[in-house]
C-alpha positions as CSV (number, residue, x, y, z in Angstrom):
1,X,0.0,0.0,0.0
2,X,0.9,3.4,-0.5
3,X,2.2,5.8,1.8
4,X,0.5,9.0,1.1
5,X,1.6,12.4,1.6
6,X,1.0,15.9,1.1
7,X,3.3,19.0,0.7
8,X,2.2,22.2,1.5
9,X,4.1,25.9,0.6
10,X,3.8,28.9,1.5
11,X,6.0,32.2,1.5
12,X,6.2,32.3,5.8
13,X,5.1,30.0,8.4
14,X,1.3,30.2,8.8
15,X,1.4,32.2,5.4
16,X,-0.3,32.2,2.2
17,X,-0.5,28.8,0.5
18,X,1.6,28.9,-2.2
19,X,1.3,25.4,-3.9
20,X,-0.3,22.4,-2.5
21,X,1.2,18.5,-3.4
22,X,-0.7,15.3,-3.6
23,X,2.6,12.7,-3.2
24,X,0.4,9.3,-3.6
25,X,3.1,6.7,-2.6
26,X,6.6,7.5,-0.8
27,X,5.6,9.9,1.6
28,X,7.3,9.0,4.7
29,X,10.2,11.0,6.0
30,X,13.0,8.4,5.0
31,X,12.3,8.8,1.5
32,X,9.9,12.1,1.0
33,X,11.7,14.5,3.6
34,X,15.1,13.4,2.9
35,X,14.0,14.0,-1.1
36,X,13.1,17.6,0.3
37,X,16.3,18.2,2.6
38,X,18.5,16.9,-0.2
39,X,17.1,19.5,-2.7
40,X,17.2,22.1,-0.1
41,X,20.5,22.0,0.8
42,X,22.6,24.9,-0.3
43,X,19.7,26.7,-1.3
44,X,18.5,30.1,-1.4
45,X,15.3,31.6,-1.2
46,X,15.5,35.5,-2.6
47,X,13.6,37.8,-3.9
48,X,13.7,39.5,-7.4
49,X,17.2,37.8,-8.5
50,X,17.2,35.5,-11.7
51,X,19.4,32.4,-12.3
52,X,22.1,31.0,-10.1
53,X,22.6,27.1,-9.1
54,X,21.0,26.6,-5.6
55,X,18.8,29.7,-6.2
56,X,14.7,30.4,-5.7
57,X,13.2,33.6,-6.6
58,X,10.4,33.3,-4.3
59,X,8.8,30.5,-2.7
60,X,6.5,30.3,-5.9
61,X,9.5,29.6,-7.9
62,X,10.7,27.1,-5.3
63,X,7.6,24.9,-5.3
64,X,8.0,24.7,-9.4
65,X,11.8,23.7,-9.0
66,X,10.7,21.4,-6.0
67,X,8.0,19.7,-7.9
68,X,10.5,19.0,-11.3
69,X,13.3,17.4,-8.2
70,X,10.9,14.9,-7.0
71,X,9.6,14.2,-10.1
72,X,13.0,13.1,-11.8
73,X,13.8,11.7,-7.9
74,X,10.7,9.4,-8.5
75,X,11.6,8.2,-11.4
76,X,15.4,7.7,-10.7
77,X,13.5,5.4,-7.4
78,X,11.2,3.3,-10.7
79,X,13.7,2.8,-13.1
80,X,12.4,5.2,-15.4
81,X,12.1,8.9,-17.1
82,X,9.7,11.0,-14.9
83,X,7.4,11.2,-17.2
84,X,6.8,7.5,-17.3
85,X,5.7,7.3,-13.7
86,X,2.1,8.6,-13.9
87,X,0.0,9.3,-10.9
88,X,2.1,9.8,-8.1
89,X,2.3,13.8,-7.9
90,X,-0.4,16.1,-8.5
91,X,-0.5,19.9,-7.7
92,X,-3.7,20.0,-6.3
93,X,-4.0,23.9,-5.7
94,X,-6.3,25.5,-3.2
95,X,-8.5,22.4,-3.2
96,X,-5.6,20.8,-0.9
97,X,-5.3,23.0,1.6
98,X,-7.1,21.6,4.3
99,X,-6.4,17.9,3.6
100,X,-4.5,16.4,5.7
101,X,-3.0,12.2,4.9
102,X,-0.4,10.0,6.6
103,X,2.5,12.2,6.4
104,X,2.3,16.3,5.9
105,X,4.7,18.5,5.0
106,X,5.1,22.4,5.5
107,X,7.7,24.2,3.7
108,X,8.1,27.9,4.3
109,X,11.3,30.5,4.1
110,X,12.7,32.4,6.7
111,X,15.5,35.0,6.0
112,X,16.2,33.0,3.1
113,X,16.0,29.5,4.4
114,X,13.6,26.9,3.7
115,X,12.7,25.4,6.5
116,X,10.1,22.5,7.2
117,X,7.6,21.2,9.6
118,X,6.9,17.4,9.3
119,X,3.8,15.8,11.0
120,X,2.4,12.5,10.7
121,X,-1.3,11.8,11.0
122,X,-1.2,12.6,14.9
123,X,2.2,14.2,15.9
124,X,4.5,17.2,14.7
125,X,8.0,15.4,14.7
126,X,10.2,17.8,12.6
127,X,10.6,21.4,12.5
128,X,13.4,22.8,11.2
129,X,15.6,23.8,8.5
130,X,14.7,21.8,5.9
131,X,18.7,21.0,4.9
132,X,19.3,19.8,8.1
133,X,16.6,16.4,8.0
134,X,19.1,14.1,8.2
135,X,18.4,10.0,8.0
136,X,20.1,9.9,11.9
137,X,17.8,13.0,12.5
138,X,14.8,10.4,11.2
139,X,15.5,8.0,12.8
140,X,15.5,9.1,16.1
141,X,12.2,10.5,15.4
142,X,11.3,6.5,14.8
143,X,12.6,5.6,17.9
């Protein structure tokens, strides 16, 4: 069965939604988050600059970038081009905001940093920087 997630961003913590994901199989931290982390480290979130490796203009152009990473992530996990793995992320828009599934992510900038709040179903169990979710960092949250 599928482990379900979704991935919400927004420009601050609490802020506007920016972009809502439906992830429909891989969604726990040891896979989903460390997909996330990975592609967050050594970035920068600013506004009004163009180009640069490691660079977002915006949290809008962030979620764009994010959702191309974890697509050629996904299919780098099947054994195949991206495009060849249908049906496991949607953008769902403003019709996501208020769902909730096994694993939830929250991905907002502060002074340039992405950071990220993880909860499962029940429990927050990361918040954070999102380039510092570490696989020791998981799983101690396991434990």
């Amino acid at each position: 069965m599928s482990t379900r997630a979704m991935v919400f961003v927004s420009n601050k913590q609490g802020g506007e939604l920016r972009a809502c994901m439906y992830v429909h199989g891989e969604g726990y931290p040891d896979w989903l988050g460390l997909k996330i982390a990975e592609f967050c480290k050594d970035r920068t979130v600013v506004n009004g600059h163009c180009g640069g490796a490691g660079v977002s203009n915006g949290m809008d152009n962030f979620a764009a970038q994010l959702v191309t990473h974890l697509a050629c992530k996904m299919g780098e996990a099947m054994h195949c081009e991206p495009a060849a793995h249908p049906g496991w992320l949607y953008l769902v828009g403003d019709s996501g905001k208020d769902q909730r599934d096994e694993w939830n992510y929250w991905l907002y900038e502060v002074d340039g940093v992405v950071h990220m709040t993880i909860c499962s179903s029940s429990d927050e169990v990361y918040d954070g920087p999102a380039s510092e979710l570490t696989a020791e960092t998981i799983a101690e949250i396991q434990e």
